[in-house]
C-alpha positions in Angstrom: -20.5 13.5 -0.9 -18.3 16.3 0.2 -17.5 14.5 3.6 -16.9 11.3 2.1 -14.5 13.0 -0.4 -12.9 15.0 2.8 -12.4 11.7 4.2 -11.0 10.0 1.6 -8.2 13.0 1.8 -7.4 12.6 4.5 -6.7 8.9 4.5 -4.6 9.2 1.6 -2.7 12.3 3.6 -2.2 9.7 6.5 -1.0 7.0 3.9 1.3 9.6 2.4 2.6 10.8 5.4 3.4 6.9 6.9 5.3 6.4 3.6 7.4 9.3 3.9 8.2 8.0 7.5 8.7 4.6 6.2 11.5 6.2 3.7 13.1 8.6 6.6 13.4 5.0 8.8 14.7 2.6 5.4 17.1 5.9 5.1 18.6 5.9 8.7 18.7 2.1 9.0 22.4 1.1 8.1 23.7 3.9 10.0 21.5 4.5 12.7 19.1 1.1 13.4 17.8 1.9 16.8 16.5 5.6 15.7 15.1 3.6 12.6 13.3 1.0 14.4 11.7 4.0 16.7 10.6 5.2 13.2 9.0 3.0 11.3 6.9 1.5 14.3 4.2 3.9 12.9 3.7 3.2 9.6 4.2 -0.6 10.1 1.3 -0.5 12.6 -0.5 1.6 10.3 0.4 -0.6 7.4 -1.2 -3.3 9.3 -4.4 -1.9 10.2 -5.1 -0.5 7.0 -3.8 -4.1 4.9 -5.7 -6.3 7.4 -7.7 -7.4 5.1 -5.8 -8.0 2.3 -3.6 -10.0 4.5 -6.3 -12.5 6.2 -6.9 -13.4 2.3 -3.3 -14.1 1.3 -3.2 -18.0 2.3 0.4 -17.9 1.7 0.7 -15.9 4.9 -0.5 -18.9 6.8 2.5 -20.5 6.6 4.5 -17.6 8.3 1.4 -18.1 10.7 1.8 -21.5 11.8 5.6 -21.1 11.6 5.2 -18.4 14.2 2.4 -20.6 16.5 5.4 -23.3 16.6 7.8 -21.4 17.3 5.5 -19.6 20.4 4.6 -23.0 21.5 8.0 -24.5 22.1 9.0 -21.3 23.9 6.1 -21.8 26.3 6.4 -25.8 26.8 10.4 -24.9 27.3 9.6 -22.2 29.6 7.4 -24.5 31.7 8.6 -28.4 31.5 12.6 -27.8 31.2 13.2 -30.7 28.7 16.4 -29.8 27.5 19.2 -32.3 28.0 21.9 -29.2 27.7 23.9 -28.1 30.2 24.3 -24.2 30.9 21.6 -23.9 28.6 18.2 -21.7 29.7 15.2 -21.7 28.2 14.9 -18.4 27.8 16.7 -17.9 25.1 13.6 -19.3 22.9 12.1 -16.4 23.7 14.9 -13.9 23.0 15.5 -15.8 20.3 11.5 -15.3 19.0 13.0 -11.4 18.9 15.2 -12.5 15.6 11.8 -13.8 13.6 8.4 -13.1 15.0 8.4 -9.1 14.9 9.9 -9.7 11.2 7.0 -11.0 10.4 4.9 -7.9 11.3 7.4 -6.0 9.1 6.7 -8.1 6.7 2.9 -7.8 6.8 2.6 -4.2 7.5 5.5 -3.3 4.8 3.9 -4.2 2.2 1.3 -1.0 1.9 4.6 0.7 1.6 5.5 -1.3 -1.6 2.8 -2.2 -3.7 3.6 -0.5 -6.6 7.0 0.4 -9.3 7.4 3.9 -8.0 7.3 3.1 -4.0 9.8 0.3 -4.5 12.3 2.8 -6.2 11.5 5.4 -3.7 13.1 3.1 -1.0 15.9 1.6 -3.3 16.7 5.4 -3.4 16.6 5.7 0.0 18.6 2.6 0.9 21.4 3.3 -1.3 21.5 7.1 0.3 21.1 5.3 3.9 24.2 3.4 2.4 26.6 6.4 1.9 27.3 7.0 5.6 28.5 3.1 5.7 31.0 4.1 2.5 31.8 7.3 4.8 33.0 5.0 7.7 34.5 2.4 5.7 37.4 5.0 4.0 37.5 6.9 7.2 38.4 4.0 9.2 40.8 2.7 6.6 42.3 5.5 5.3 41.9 8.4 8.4 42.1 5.5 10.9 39.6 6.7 12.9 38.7 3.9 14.8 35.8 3.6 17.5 33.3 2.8 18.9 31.7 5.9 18.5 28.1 6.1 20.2 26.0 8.9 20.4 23.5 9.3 22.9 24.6 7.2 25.6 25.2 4.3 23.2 22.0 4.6 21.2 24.0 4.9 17.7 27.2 3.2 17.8 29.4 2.8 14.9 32.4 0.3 15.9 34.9 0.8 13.1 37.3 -1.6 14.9 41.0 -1.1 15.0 42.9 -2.7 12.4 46.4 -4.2 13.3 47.5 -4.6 9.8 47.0 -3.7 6.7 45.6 -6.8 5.5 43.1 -6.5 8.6 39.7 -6.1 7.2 37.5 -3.1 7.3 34.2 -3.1 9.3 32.9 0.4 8.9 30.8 1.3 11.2 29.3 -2.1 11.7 30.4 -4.7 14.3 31.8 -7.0 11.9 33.4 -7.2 8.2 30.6 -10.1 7.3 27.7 -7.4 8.0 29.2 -4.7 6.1 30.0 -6.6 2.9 26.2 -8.1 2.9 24.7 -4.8 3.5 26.9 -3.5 0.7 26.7 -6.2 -1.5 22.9 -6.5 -1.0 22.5 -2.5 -1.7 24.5 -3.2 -5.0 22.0 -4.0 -7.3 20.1 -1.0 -6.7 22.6 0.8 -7.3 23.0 -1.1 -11.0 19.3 0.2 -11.4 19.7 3.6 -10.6 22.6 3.8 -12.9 20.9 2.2 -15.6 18.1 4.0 -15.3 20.1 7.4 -15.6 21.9 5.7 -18.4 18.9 5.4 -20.4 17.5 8.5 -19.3 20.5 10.7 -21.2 21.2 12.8 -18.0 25.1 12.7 -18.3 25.6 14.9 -14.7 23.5 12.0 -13.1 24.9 9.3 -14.7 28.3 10.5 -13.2 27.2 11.3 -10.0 25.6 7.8 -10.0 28.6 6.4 -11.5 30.9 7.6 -9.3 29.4 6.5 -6.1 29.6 3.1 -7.4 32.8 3.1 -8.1 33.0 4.0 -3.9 30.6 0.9 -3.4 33.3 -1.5 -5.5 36.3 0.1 -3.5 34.8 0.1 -0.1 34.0 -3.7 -1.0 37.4 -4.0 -1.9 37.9 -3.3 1.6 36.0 -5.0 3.4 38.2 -8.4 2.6 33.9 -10.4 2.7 34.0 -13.6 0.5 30.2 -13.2 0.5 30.4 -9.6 -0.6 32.2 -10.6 -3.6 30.3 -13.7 -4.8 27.5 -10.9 -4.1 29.0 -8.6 -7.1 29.5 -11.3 -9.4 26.6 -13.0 -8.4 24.4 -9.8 -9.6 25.8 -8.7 -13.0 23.9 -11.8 -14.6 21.0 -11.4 -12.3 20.7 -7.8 -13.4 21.5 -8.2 -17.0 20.9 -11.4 -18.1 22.4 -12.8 -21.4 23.5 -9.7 -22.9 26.8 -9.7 -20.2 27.2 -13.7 -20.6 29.7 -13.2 -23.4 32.3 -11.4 -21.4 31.3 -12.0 -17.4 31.8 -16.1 -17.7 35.3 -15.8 -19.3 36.0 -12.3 -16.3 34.6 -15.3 -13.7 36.7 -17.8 -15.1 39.9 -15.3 -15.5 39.4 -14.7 -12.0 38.9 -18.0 -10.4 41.8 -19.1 -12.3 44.3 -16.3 -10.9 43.4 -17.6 -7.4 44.1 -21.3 -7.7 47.6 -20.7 -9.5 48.4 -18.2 -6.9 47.2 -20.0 -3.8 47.7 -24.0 -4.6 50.8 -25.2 -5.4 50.8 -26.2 -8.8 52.2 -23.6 -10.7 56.2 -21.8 -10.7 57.2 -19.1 -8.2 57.0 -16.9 -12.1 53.6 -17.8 -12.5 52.4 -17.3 -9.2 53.8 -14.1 -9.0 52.3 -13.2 -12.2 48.6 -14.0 -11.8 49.3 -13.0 -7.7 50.2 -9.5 -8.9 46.5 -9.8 -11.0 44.5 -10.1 -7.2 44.9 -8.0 -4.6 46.6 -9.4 -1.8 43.1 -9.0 0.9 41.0 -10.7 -1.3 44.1 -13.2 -1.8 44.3 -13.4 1.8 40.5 -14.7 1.8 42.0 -18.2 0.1 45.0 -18.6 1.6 43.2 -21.8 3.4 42.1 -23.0 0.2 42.7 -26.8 -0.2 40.9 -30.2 -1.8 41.3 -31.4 1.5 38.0 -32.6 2.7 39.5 -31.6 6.4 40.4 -28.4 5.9 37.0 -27.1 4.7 35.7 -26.5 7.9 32.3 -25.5 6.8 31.7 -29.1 5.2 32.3 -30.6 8.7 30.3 -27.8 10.5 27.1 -28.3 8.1 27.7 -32.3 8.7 27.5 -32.0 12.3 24.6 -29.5 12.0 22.7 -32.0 10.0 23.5 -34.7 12.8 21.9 -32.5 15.5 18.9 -31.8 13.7 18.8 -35.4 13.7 18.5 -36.3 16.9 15.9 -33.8 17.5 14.6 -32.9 13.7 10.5 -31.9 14.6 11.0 -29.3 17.3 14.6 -28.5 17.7 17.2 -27.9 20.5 16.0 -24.5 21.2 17.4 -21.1 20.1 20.7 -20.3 20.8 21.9 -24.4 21.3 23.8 -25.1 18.9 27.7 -23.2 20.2 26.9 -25.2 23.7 26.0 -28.7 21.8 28.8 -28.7 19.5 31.6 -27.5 22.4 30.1 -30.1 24.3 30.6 -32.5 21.3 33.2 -31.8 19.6 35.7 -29.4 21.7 35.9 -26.8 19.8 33.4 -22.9 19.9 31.2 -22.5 16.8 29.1 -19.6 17.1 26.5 -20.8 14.1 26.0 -23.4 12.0 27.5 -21.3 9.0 23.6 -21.8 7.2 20.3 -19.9 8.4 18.2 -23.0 7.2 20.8 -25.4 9.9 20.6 -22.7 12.6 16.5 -22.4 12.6 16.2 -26.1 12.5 18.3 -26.5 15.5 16.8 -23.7 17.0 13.1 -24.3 16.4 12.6 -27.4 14.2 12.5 -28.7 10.9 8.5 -28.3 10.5 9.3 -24.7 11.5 12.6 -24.2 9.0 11.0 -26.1 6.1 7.5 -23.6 6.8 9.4 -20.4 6.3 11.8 -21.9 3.6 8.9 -23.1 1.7 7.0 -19.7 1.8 10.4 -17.4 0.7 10.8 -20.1 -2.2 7.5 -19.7 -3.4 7.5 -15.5 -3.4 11.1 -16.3 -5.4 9.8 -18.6 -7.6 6.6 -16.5 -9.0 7.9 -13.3 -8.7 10.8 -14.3 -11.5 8.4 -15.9 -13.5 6.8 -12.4 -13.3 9.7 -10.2 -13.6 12.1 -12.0 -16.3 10.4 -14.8 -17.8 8.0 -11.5 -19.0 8.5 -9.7 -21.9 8.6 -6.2 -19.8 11.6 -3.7 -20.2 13.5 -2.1 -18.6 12.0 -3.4 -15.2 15.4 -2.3 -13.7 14.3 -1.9 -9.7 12.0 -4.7 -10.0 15.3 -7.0 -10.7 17.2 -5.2 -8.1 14.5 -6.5 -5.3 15.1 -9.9 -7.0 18.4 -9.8 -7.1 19.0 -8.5 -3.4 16.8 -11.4 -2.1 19.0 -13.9 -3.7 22.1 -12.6 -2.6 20.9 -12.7 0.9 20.2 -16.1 0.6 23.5 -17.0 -1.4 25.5 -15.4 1.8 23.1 -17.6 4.0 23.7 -20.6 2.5 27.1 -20.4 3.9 27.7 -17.5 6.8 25.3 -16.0 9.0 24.6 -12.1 9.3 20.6 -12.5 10.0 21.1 -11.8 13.3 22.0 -7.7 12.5 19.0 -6.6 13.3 19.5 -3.9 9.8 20.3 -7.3 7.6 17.2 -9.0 9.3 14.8 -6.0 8.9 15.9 -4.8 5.3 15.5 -8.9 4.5 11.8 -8.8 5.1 11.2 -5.8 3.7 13.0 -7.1 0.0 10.4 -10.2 0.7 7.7 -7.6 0.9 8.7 -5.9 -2.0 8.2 -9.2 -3.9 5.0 -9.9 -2.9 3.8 -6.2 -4.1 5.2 -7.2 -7.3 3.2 -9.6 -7.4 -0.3 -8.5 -6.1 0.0 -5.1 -8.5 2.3 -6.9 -11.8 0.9 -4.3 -14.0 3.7 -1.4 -15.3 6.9 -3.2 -13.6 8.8 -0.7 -15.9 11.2 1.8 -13.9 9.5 4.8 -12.6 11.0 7.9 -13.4 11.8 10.2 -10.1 
């Protein structure tokens, strides 16, 4: 009895002890995502051995599964019989390209010991938006100190890039490689940062609440920077994901206000008065954002991009081009260098398939739809960090459906580990309500 208590100890020691690793890497992630891969190797393997079983019974895995066995497959039959009909195209790129998807879904898997319950998931949202403020850091250093990089440390092991800016309508990356990264990460940490200020909110702790309240006012103005479409839709996006109907009153006529400012500022349908009026309303980098804006079925370039996407897939919808294709097929096409699709559903079908696309698609739809059944078609309160996993998810997929930052490996990684989070809500629904720590 004693032994088998001594034992049991120390397991839960070891499970401790991964977590608290698991935090430390989720923490140096944004800022440091090489040191945090070398740190979470451990307690994702561990995670695996120790969920093993619980993960051969989950039949929804399966279709990660087969996804992956497809995906493997091509690479091999590529790698073997060269059936590719394009030019300076190699077939290894399948399997570089298997580096963007097959060791996220051994996050994925061994992750989810590390969230299967209220107070773990806001343990890492609280990491994540501390793992954030080094990215705020770089963001109003770069724009307002101009220190601009690359900075690496380490012979290159942690680089922050905070490119030169030209102008001062040129946007701000931070210490990321580009302005599109940066605003997702930032608009994807928002909503827990909505949590943890409710959550302070409703606790009464005024110092907190400040504190709290105060860093996200920084989130807002580094966003404000950062000149990303996708990190604003991100912002609006999550106020009625996060709140519900209580904000509808006010944030659809704010939308509305907003939207409206743009079009009589950029089209020209209104006075030079007017314009200057409603232009003085939005600041001139996120004006600068529409400047293109037109009705002109030509001039939206991503309509024509997604069109041609769709006609690749096409020609080749079970099994794909192979990774990396599509920039060579639509040069050789049309003319012109697109470096994606502009749509993680078109760039995985060119890349591996439409079986492939439509497998993983499927299984992140299903995990969406049950888990907001479970979290706010339920009467629970308060449930503040299990909306903010929610709500993150989505707004990944929102700034998917139209750019492409998957391929950070910090957007990628964080992605799966959201997904995970989901599925602990699920297995363990019981007392979604915030944890207090």
């Amino acid at each position: 009895m004693f032994l088998k208590k001594t034992l049991n100890f120390i397991e839960f020691e070891r499970k401790e002890l991964a977590f608290r690793i698991f935090l430390l890497g989720i923490f140096f992630l944004p800022s440091a995502p090489a040191v945090a891969l070398l740190i979470i190797l451990f307690p994702i393997f561990f995670g695996l051995k120790k969920n093993y079983e619980n993960l051969k019974k989950d039949n929804l895995n399966y279709l990660l599964i087969l996804a992956g066995f497809i995906m493997i497959s091509k690479s091999i039959i590529t790698s073997f019989w060269d059936t590719s009909e394009i030019t300076n195209w190699d077939p290894f790129l399948n399997w570089a390209g298997l580096a963007n998807w097959i060791p996220h879904f051994f996050i994925y898997f061994g992750a989810q010991l590390y969230v299967q319950n209220p107070k773990q998931r806001s343990l890492i949202a609280k990491a994540l938006i501390l793992g954030t403020v080094p990215v705020i850091f770089s963001c109003f250093s770069q724009y307002f100190l101009e220190w601009y990089g690359p900075y690496k440390l380490f012979n290159g092991f942690i680089v922050w890039y905070q490119r030169s800016r030209t102008d001062i309508n040129t946007p701000v990356t931070g210490l990321f490689n580009n302005p599109n990264y940066t605003g997702a990460w930032l608009a994807m940490t928002w909503p827990f940062l909505i949590a943890y200020l409710s959550q302070k909110k409703k606790e009464g702790n005024k110092l907190k609440f400040l504190v709290v309240f105060f860093l996200s006012v920084l989130f807002i103005f580094a966003i404000s920077l950062i000149n990303s479409r996708g990190a604003f839709l991100g912002i609006l996006a999550s106020i009625p994901l996060m709140f519900g109907k209580d904000v509808i009153n006010w944030f659809l006529p704010l939308v509305f206000m907003i939207f409206m400012s743009i079009i009589l500022c950029v089209l020209p349908i209104s006075s030079e008065n007017v314009k200057s009026i409603f232009c003085f309303l939005i600041p001139n980098n996120i004006l600068s954002n529409f400047n293109d804006l037109s009705f002109n079925y030509a001039n939206l370039s991503r309509f024509l991009i997604w069109e041609k996407a769709v006609n690749l897939i096409l020609d080749k919808p079970f099994f794909g081009w192979g990774a990396a294709s599509f920039p060579i097929l639509y040069f050789n096409q049309y003319g012109e260098w697109k470096g994606h699709p502009h749509n993680l559903f078109l760039e995985l079908s060119i890349s591996y398939g439409l079986i492939t696309s439509i497998l993983i698609f499927i299984f992140i739809g299903i995990l969406i739809y049950r888990t907001f059944k479970k979290i706010y078609i339920s009467k629970i309160k308060n449930n503040y960090y299990e909306k903010a996993w929610w709500t993150s998810t989505i707004i990944f997929l929102i700034h998917h459906s139209f750019d492409i930052v998957y391929f950070d490996a910090r957007i990628s990684i964080i992605f799966w580990i959201l997904i995970a989070g989901l599925k602990g809500s699920l297995d363990h629904p019981k007392n979604l309500e915030a944890t207090k720590t």
